[in-house]
N, C-alpha and C positions, 0 to 999 in steps of 0.2 A: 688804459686810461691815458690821459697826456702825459702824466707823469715816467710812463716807459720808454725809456732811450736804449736799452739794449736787451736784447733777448742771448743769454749765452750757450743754453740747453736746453732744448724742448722734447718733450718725451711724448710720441706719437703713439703709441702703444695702447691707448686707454680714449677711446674716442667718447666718452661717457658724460664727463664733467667741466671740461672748460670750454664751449663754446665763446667763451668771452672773447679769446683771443682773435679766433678765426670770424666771428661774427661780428664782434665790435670794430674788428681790422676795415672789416666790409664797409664801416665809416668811418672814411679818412678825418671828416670834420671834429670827429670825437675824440678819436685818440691815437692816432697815427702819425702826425706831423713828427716827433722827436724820436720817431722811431728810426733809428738809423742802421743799425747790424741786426741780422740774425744770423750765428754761426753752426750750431749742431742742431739736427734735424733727426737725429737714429736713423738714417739711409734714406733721406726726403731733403728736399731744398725746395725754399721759397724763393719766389720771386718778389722783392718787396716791393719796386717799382711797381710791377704788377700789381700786386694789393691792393696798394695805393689807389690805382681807376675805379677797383670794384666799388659799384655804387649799391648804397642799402634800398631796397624795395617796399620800406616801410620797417616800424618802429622795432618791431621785433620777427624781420621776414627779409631774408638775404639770400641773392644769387646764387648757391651753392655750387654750380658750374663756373660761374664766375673766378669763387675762391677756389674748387679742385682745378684750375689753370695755372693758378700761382704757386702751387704745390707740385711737385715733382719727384718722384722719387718708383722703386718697386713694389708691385701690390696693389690693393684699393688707397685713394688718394683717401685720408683721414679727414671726415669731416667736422673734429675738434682737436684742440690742441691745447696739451699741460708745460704752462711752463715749470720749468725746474729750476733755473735762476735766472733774479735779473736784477735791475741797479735802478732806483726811483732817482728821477732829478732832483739834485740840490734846490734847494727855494722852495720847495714844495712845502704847504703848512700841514696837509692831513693825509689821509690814505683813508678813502670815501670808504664808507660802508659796504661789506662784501667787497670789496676790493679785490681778494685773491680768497674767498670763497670757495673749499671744496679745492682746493689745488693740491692733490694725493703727490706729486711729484717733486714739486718745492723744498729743495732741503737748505735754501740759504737767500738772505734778499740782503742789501743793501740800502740802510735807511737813510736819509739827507738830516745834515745837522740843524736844517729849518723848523723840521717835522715839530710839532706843537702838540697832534689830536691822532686817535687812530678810530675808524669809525667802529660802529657797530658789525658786528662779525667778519673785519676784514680779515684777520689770517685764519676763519674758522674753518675745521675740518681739515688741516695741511699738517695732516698725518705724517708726511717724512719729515719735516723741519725742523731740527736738531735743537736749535739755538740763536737769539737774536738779540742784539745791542741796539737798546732804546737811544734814540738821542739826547743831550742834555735839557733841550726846550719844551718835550715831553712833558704834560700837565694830566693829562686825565689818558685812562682805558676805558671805551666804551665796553657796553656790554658784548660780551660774548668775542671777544679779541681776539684771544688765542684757542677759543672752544674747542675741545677734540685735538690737540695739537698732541699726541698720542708719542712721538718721538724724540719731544722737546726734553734737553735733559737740562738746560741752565738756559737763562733770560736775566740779561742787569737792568735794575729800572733805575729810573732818572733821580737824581736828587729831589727836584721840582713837582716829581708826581704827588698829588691829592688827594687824589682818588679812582677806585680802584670797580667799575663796574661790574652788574650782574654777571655771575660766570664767566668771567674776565681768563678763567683758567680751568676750566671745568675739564677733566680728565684728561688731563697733560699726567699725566698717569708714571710716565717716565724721571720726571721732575723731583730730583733728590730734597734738594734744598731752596730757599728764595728767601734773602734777605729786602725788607720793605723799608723805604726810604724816611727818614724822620719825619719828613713833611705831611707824611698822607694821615690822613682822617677817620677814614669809612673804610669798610670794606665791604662791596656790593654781597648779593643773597648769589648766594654758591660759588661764589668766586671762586673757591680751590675743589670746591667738592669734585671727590672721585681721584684725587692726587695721590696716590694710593702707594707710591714708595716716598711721598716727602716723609722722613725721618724730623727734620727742625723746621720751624719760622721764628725768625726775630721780629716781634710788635713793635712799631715804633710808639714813644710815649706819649704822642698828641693825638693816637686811637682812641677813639672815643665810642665807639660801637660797633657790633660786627653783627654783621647780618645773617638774616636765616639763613642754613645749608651752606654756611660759609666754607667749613672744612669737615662735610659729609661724605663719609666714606676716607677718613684720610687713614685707610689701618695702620699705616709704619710711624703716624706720627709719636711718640713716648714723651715728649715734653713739650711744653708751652708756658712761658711765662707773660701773664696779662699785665696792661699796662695799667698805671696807678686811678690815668682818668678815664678809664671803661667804666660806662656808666648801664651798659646794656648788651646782653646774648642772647641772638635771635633763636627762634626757634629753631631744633636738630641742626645748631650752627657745629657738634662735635659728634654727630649722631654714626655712633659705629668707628669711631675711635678706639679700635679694639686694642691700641699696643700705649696707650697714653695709660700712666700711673700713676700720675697724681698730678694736681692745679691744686694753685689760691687762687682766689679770687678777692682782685683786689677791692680797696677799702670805698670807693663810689658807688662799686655797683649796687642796685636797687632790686632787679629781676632776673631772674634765669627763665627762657622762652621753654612751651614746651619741646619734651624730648632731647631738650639742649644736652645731654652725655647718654642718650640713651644706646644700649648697650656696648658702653665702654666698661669692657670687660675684664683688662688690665687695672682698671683704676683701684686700688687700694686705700687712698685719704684726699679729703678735698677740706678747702677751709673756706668758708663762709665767711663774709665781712658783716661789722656791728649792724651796719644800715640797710642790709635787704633785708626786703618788704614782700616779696613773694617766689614762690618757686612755685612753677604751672606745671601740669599732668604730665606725667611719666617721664619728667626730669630726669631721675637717677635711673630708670628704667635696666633692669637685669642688670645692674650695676654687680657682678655675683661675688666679687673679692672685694665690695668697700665692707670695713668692720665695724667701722663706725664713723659717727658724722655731729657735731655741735652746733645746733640751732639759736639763732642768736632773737632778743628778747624784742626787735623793731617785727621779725616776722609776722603778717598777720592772715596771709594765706599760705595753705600746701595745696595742689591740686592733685585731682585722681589719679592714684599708683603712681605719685612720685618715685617712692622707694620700692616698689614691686618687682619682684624679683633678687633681691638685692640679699642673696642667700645667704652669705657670710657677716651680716651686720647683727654683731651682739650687743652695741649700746649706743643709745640715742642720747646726747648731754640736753640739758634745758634750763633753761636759767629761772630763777624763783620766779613766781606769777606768769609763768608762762600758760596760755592757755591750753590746756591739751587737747581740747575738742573741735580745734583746726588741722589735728594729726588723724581726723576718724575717716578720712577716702583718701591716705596716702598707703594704706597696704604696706604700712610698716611689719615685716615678718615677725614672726611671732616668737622667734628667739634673740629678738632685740629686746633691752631692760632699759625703760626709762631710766635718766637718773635725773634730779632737781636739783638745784645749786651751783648750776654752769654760769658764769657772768664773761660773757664776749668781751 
């Protein structure tokens, strides 16, 4: 893109997935003008002058002789090219959608302190990419941001961030911990899912919902504390939470989506607020060491096999006039004892 001023490492190796470089090179008009250095090549040098002439032969159909001219080196001339590091120009407000897309080689970029936006799947699939320092101007993560960022073990996000797009981190798998900035809001559907060694997150207090598949498949997470104004949990937003032991849940919330802890299997106590109003199908799903659980007197739906599976649960609290014939498709085991006289 325009925004490339230096290319420091490029890894020829893997001729599979970046065409961008070598093909989009092929138009100067596009993204070429700020490109000034290219230093290591793994035993290849360009000629960037050269590059420069090569002219595109239409929108998506390039010289390929043209470009294996400017390329030099031992063996077959590679006809793509991964970058591995580079430096985006200062002033720069966004990093367009797919920007660096699929770049397996990538283990560090340089972001300008302009940056505002990052698009939709720019650093998606950059599998080697360790770690990256958002800028302070930083307001939103589209979807799919860091998708597959598989190597990433820490990321700082901006004070200023809002919110937090679809899969915005979806199996960054590597990813111990991530602290979320006070400011943000949302957090998109699957954003963390598949983060499978994060141990903690810290909620900031002005989360006010979390979306489906939020943190699906997070097995190392063991704690979570929700924020006061969660007013809603998307469906299987903790689904397979296998090392989490226990949540409240705090006092707005109205609904738990379904499968929202299903088989979170660590989970031993969970506490319900006064004011929810429903719990959907197979919520607590092989929940197998919760013991027990206190239903509070606003509930007016359980859905099918909420509690199913949920082998270790010897008593259900319920507070007087509660209806009990909103408990007859939750598959409450059968060595659970009602008890009447619970007041939330």
């Amino acid at each position: 893109t325009s925004n490339l001023v230096e290319v420091t490492e490029l890894d020829l190796s893997d001729s599979r997935a970046a065409g961008r470089l070598i093909a989009d090179a092929a138009d100067a008009s596009r993204w070429l003008p700020n490109l000034a250095k290219v230093t290591g090549l793994g035993g290849f040098e360009v000629d960037v002058a050269a590059l420069r002439r090569v002219e595109s032969s239409g929108e998506d159909s390039y010289p390929m002789e043209g470009v294996r001219a400017c390329i030099r080196g031992e063996g077959e001339a590679p006809m793509e090219v991964l970058l591995a590091a580079c430096v985006l120009r200062h002033g720069e407000a966004c990093v367009p959608a797919k920007a660096f897309c699929g770049d397996t080689s990538m283990t560090s970029i340089e972001l300008p302190a302009g940056l505002t936006s990052l698009g939709e799947d720019a650093f998606s699939g950059c599998s080697s990419l360790t770690s990256i320092e958002l800028p302070a101007g930083l307001t939103s993560l589209a979807g799919g941001a860091f998708f597959g960022c598989s190597s990433m073990t820490s990321i700082t996000l901006p004070a200023g961030l809002t919110s937090i797009g679809e899969y915005a981190f979806w199996g960054c798998s590597s990813m111990t911990s991530i602290v979320l900035p006070a400011g943000l809001t949302s957090i998109g559907e699957g954003a963390f899912s598949g983060c499978s060694s994060m141990t903690s997150i810290e909620l900031p207090a002005g989360l006010t919902s979390i979306g489906d598949h939020a943190f699906y498949g997070c097995s190392s997470l063991t704690s979570i504390e929700l924020p006061a104004g969660l007013t809603s949990i998307g469906e299987e937003a903790f689904y397979e939470c296998s090392s989490l032991t226990s949540i409240t849940l705090p006092a707005g919330l109205t609904s738990i989506g379904e499968r929202a802890f299903y088989e979170c299997s660590s989970m031993t106590s969970i506490t319900l607020p006064a004011g929810l109003t429903s719990i959907s199908e197979h919520a607590f799903y092989e929940c197998s060491l919760l013991t027990s659980i206190a239903l509070p007197a606003s509930l007016t739906s359980i859905g099918e096999g909420a509690f199913r599976g949920c082998s270790s649960m010897t008593s259900i609290e319920l507070p007087a006039g509660f209806d009990e014939s909103i408990l007859r498709f939750a598959r409450v085991p059968s060595s659970a004892i009602l008890r009447f006289g619970y007041f939330p």
